[in-house]
C-alpha positions as protocol buffer text, in pm:
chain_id: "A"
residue {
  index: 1
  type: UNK
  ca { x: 1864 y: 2163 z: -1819 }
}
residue {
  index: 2
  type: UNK
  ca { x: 1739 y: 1895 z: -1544 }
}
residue {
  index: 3
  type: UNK
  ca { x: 1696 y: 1614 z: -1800 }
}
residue {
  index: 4
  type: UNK
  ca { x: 1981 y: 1688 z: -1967 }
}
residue {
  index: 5
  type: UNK
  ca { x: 2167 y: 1670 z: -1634 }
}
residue {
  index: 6
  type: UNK
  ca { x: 1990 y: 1315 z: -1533 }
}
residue {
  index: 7
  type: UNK
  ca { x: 2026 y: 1189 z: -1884 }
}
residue {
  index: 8
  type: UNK
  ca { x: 2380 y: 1222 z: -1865 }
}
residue {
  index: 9
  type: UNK
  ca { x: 2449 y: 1078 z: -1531 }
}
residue {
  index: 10
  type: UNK
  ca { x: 2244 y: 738 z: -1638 }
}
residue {
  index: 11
  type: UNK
  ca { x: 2494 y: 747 z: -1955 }
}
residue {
  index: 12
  type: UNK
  ca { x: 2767 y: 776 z: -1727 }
}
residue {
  index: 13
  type: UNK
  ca { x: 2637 y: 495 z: -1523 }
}
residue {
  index: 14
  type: UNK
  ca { x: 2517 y: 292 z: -1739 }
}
residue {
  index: 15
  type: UNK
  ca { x: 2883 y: 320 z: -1948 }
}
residue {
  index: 16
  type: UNK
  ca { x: 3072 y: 235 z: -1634 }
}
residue {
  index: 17
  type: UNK
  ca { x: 2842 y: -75 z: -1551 }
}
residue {
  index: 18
  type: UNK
  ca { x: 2923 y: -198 z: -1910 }
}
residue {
  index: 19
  type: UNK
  ca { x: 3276 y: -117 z: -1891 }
}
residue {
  index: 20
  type: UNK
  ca { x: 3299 y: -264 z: -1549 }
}
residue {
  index: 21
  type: UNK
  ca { x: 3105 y: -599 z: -1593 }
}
residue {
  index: 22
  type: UNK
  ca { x: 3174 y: -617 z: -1981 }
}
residue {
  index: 23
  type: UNK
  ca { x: 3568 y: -604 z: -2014 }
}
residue {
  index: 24
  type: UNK
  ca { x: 3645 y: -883 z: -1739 }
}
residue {
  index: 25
  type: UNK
  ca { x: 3323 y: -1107 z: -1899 }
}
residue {
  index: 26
  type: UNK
  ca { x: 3452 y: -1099 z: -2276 }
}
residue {
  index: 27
  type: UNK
  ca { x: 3835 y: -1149 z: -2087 }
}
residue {
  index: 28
  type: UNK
  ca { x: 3703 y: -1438 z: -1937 }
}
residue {
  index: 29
  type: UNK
  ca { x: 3531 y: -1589 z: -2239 }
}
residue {
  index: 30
  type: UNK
  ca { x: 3867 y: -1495 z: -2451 }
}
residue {
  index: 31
  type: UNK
  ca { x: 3999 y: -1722 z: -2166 }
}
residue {
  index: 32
  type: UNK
  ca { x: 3779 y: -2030 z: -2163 }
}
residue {
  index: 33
  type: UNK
  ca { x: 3827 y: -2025 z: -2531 }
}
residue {
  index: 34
  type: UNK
  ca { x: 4181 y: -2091 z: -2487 }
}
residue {
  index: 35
  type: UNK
  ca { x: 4168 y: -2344 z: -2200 }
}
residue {
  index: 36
  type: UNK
  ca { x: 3872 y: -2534 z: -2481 }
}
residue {
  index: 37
  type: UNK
  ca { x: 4170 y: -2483 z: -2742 }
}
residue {
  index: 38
  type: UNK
  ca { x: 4469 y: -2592 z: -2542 }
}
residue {
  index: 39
  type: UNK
  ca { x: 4260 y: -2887 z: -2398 }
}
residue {
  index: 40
  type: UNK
  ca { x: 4126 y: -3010 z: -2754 }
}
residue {
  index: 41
  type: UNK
  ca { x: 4480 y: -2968 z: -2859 }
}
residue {
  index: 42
  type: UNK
  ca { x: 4646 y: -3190 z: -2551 }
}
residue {
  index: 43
  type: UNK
  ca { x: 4436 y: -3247 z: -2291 }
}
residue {
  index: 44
  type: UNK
  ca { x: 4305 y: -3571 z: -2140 }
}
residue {
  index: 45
  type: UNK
  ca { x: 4462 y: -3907 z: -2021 }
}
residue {
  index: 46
  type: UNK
  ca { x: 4706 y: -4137 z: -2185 }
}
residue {
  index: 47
  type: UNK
  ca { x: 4748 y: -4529 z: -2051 }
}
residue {
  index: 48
  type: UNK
  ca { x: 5109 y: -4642 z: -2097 }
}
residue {
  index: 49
  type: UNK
  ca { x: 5028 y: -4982 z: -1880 }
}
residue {
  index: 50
  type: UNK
  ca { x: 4695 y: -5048 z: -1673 }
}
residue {
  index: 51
  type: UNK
  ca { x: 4745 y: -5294 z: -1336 }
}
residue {
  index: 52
  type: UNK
  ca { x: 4513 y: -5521 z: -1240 }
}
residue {
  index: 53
  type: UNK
  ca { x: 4462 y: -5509 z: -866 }
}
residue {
  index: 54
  type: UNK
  ca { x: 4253 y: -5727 z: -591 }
}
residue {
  index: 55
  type: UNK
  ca { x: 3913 y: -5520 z: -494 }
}
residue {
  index: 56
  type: UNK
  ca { x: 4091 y: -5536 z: -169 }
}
residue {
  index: 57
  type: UNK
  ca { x: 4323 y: -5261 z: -260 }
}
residue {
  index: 58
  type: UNK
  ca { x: 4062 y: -5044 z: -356 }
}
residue {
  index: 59
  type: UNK
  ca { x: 3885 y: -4798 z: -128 }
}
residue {
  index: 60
  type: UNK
  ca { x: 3515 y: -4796 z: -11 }
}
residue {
  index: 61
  type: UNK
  ca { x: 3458 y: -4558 z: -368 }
}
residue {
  index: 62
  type: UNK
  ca { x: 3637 y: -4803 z: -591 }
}
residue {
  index: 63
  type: UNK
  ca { x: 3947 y: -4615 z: -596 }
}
residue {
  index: 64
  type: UNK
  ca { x: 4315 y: -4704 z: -589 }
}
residue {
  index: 65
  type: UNK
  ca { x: 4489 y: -4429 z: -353 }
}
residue {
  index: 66
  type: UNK
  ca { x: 4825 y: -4297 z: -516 }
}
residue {
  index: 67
  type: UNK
  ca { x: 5025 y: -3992 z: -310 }
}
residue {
  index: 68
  type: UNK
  ca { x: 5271 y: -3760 z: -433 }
}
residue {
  index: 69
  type: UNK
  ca { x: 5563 y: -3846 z: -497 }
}
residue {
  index: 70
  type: UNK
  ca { x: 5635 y: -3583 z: -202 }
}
residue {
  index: 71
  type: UNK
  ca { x: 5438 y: -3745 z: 27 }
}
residue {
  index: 72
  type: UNK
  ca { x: 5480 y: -4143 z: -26 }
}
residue {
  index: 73
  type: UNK
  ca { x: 5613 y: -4406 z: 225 }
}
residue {
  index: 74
  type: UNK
  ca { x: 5893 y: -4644 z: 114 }
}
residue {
  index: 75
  type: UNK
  ca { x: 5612 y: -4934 z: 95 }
}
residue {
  index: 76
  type: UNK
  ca { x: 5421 y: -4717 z: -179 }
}
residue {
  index: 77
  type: UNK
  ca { x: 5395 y: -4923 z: -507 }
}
residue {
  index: 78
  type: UNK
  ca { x: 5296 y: -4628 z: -731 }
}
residue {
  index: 79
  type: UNK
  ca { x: 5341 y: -4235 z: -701 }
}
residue {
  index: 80
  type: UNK
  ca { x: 5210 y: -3916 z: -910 }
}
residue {
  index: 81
  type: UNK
  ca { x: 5420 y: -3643 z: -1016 }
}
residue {
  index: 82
  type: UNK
  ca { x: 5227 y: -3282 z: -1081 }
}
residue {
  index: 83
  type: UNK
  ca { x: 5345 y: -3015 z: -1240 }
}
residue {
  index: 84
  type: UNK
  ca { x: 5170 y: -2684 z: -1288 }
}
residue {
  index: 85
  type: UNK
  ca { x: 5289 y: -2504 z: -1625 }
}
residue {
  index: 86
  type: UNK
  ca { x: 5189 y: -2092 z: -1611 }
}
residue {
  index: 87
  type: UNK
  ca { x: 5017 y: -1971 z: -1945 }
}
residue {
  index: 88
  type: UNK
  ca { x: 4860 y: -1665 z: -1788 }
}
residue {
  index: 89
  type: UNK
  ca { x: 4901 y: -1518 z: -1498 }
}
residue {
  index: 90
  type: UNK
  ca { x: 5061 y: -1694 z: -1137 }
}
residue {
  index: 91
  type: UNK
  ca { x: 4886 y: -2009 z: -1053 }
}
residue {
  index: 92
  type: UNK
  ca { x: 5055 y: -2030 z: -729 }
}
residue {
  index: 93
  type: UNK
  ca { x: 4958 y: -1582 z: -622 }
}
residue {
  index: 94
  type: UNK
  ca { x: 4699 y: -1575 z: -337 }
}
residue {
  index: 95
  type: UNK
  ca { x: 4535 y: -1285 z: -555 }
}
residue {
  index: 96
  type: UNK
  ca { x: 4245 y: -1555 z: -708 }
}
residue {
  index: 97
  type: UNK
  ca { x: 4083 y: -1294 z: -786 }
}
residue {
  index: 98
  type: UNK
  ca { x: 4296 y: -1224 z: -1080 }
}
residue {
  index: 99
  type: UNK
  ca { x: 4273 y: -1367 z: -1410 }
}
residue {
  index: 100
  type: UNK
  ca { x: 4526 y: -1718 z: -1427 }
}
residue {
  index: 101
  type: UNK
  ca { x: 4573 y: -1990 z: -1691 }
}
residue {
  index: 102
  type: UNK
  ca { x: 4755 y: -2302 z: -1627 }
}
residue {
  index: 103
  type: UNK
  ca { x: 4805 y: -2668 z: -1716 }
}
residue {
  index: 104
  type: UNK
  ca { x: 4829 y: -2924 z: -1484 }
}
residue {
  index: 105
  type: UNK
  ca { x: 5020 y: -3235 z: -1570 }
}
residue {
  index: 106
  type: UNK
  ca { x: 4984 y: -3540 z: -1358 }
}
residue {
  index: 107
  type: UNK
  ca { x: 5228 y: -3848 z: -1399 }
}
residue {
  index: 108
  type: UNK
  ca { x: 5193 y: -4212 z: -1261 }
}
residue {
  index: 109
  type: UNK
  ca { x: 5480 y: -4391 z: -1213 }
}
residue {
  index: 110
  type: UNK
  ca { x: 5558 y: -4763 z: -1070 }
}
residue {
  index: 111
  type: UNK
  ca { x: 5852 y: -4735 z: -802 }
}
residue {
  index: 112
  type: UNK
  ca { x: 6001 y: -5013 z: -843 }
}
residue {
  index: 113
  type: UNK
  ca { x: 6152 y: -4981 z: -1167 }
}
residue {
  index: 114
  type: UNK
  ca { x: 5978 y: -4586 z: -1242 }
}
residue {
  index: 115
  type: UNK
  ca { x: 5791 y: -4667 z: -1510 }
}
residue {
  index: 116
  type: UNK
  ca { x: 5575 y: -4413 z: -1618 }
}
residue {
  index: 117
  type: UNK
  ca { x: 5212 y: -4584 z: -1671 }
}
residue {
  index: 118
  type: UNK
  ca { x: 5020 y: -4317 z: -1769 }
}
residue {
  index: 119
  type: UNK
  ca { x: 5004 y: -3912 z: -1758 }
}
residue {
  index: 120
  type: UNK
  ca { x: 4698 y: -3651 z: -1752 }
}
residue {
  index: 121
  type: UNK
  ca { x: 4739 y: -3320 z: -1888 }
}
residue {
  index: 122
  type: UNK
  ca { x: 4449 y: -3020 z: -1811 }
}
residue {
  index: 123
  type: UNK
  ca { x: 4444 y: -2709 z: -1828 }
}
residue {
  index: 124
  type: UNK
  ca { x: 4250 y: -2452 z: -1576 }
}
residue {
  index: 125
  type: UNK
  ca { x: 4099 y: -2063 z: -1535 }
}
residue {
  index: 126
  type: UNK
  ca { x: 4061 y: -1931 z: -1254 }
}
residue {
  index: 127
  type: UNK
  ca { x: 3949 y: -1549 z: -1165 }
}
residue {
  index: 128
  type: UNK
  ca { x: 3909 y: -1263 z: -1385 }
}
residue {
  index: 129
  type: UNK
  ca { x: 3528 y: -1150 z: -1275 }
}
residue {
  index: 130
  type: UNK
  ca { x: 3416 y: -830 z: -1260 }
}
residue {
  index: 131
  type: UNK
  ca { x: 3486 y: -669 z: -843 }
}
residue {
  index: 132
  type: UNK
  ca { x: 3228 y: -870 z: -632 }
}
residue {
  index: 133
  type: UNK
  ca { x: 3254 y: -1050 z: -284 }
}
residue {
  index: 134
  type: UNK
  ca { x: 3174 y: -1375 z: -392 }
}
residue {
  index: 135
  type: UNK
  ca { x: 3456 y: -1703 z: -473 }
}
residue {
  index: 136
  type: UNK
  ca { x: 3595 y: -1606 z: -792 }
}
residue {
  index: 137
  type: UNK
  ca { x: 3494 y: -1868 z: -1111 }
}
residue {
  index: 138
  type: UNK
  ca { x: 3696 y: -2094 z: -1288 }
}
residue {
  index: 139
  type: UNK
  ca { x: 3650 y: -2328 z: -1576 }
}
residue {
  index: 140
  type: UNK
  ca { x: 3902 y: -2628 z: -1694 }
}
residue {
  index: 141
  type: UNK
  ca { x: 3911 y: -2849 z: -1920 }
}
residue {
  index: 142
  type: UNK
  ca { x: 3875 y: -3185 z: -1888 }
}
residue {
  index: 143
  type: UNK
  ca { x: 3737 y: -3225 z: -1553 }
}
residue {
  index: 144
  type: UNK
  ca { x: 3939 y: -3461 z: -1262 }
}
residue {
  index: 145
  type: UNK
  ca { x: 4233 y: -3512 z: -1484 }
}
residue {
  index: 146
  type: UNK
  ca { x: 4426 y: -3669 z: -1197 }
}
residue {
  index: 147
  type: UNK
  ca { x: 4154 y: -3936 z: -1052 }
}
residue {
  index: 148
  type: UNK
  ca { x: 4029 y: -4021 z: -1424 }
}
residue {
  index: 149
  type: UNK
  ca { x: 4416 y: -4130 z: -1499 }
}
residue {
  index: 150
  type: UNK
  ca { x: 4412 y: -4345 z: -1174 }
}
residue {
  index: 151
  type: UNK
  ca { x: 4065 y: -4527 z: -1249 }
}
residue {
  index: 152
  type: UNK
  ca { x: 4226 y: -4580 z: -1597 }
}
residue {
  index: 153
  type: UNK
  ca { x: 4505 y: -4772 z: -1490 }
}
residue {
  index: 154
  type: UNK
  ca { x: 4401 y: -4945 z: -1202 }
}
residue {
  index: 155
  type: UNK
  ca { x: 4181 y: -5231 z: -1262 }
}
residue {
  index: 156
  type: UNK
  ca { x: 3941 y: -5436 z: -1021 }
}
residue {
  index: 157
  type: UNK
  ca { x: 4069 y: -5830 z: -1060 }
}
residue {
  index: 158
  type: UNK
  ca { x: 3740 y: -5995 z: -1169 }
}
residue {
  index: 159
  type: UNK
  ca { x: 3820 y: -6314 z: -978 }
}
residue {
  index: 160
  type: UNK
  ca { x: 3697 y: -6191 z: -611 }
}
């Protein structure tokens, strides 16, 4: 009657560790697949127009520095435009914790005339591990959307 007593509380424990690490580990591989989907589908940068620049402009990592369009000065040349498009979940909840899918879409524009020259689209998951008290995961798809469209456009003048 013992055994059969143990033996059924290491089924019972056993069932609730698979239930409890299994369901939000296939949820989060149901997700990735999607974000890998969406992003094959979409994702990645597109070059309108690419500026060539003095190395002067660039920064001490070779990069050009665009702001938000929220946040530029009336002397900025160039401003991005994101937008964050839910797919699963509330990109914007504090709850991280909790399983999200969402695309970010960047946009470069010139402000002179607004021209767009060139947009990034990618798409993110974020959350959705089993209960533990570590930073929940996330995966996207491609990496640095944002920074790979401003290298893209931005050129180094070759004549300095």
């Amino acid at each position: 009657m013992n055994i059969t007593k143990k033996t059924g509380a290491v089924v019972a424990i056993i069932g609730f560790l698979v239930i409890w690490l299994g369901v939000p580990t296939f949820n989060k591989w149901r997700a990735d697949k999607l974000v890998d989907e969406l992003c094959a589908k979409d994702g990645g940068v597109k070059v309108y127009e690419t500026v060539t620049l003095p190395k002067e402009r660039f920064n001490q990592w070779g990069q050009f520095e665009v702001f938000d369009q929220r946040f530029m000065k009336p002397s900025d040349e160039y401003y991005t435009v994101w937008e964050t498009k839910k797919i699963k979940g509330d990109p914007d909840s504090e709850e991280i914790w909790k399983l999200t899918i969402y695309q970010d879409h960047f946009f470069l524009y010139r402000a002179i005339d607004k021209k767009l020259l060139g947009e990034a689209i990618g798409y993110v998951r974020r959350g959705g591990d089993p209960i533990n008290p570590f930073m929940p995961s996330s995966h996207a798809c491609p990496s640095a959307t944002d920074n790979d469209l401003s290298k893209q456009i931005f050129l180094k003048s070759s004549n300095q």
